[in-house]
N, C-alpha and C positions, 0 to 999 in steps of 0.2 A: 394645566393642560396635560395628557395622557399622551403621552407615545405606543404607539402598538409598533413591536419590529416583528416584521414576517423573513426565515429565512428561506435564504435565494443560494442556489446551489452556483458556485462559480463557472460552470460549465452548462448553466440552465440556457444560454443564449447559441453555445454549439451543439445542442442535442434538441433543447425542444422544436418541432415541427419536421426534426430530418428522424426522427427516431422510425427503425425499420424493425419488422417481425425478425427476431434474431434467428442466424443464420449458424450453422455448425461452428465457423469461428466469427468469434461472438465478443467486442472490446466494452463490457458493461463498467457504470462508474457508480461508485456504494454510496449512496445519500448520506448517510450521517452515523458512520462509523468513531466510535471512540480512539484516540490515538493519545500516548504515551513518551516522553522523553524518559529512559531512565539512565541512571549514572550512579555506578556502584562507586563508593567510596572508597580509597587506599587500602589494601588487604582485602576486602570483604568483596572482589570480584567473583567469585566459585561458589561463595553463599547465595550473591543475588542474583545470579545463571541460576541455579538450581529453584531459588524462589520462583522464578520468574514460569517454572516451566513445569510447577504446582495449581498456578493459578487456573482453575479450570475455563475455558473460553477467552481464553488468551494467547494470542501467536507472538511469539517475540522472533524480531529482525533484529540480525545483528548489524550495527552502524561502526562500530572500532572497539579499542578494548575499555572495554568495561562500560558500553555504551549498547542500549538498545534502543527499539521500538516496540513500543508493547500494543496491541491493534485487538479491538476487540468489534464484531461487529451485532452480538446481540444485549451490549451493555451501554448505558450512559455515559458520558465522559465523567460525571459527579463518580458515578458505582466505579468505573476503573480506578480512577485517582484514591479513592477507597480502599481499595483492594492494595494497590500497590505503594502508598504511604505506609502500610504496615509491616511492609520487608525493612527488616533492619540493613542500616548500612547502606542506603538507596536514599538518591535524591530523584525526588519526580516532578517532571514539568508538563502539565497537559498540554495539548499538539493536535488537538484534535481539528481548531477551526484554523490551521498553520496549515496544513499538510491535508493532499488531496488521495484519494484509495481508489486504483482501477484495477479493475483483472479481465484479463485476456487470458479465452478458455477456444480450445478448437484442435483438429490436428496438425493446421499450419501454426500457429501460436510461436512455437519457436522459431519458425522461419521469418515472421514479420518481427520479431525480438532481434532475429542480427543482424537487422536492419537496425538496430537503433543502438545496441549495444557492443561494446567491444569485450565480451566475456564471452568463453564457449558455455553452449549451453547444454552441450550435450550430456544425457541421463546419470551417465557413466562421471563426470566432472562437475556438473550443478546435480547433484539428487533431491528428490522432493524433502521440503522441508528445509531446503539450503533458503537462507538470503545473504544476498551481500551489496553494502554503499556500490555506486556507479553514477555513471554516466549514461541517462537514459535519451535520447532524443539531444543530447548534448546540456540534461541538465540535471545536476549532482538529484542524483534520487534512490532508492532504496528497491532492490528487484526479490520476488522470495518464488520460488516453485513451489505450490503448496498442491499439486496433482498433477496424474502421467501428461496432461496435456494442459495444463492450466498455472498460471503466475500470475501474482500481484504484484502492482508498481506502485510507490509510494513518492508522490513529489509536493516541493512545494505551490503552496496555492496559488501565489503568482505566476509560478509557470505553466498550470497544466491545461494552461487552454493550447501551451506552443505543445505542450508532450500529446497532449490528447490530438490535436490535426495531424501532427508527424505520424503517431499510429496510425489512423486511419489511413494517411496517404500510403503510408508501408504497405498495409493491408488492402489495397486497392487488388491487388491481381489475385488473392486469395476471396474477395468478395467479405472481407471484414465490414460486420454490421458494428455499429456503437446505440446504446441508449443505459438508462440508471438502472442499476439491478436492485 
């Protein structure tokens, strides 16, 4: 007998049917993004920061030291694990079907962010391109700035049906839409 598995996005039961014309701030969740553990080995922390940030189409989150998230969104979890098994001195653990990718773009964006976060986010102390571990909605997850008005959250897949309602609720007075980007 034959198994066919069809994938279901963990968040398919809070978006499908409520999904709205996105609005200027706009909380979209990335279907099926490749994600990365990496973990540089004793000494070779500076080699595999540097590797990490050759990889062409690859954003790396920093999680502690010598610890990233490598996130790639127009590559397969097989191609990234590829890619990054090759940097010496790196251990890599795919994370892709662990861990869930939202980004929230708009001009209020930050303002519905300290609502959930206890980090200033302002331009001047998070600059684009910063991420750092946190506490997002009260649950250990990964935040990166990647434009003037735009961040990616990174949480685990058990939680992000509570991170993904807490956004929205946050974004209720800004007119925050949600659906899959």
């Amino acid at each position: 007998m034959s198994i066919t598995y069809t994938h279901r996005h963990v968040l398919e039961d809070h978006i499908t049917g409520f999904e709205a014309r996105p609005n200027v701030n706009h909380l979209s969740v990335i279907r099926r993004p490749a994600m990365a553990v990496v973990l540089a080995h004793g000494g070779a922390e500076s080699d595999v920061d540097l590797a990490l940030d050759m990889i062409e189409g690859v954003s790396k989150r920093v999680c502690g030291p010598a610890e990233w998230l490598a996130v790639a969104q127009d590559r397969t979890p097989e191609s990234l694990l590829r890619a990054l098994t090759s940097i010496p001195g790196a251990s890599v653990l795919d994370g892709s079907d662990g861990h869930v990718l939202m980004r929230i773009d708009g001009p209020h964006a930050r303002k519905v962010l300290a609502k959930c976060v206890a980090v200033d986010l302002h331009p001047d102390v998070f600059p684009i391109d910063m991420s750092a571990p946190m506490l997002i909605a009260h649950v250990a997850g990964n935040l990166a700035r990647t434009g003037e008005n735009s961040f990616e959250i990174i949480v685990p897949r058990s939680f992000a049906g509570t991170v993904f309602e807490e956004m929205k609720e946050m974004g209720r007075d800004v007119a925050l839409t949600a659906g899959f980007g």
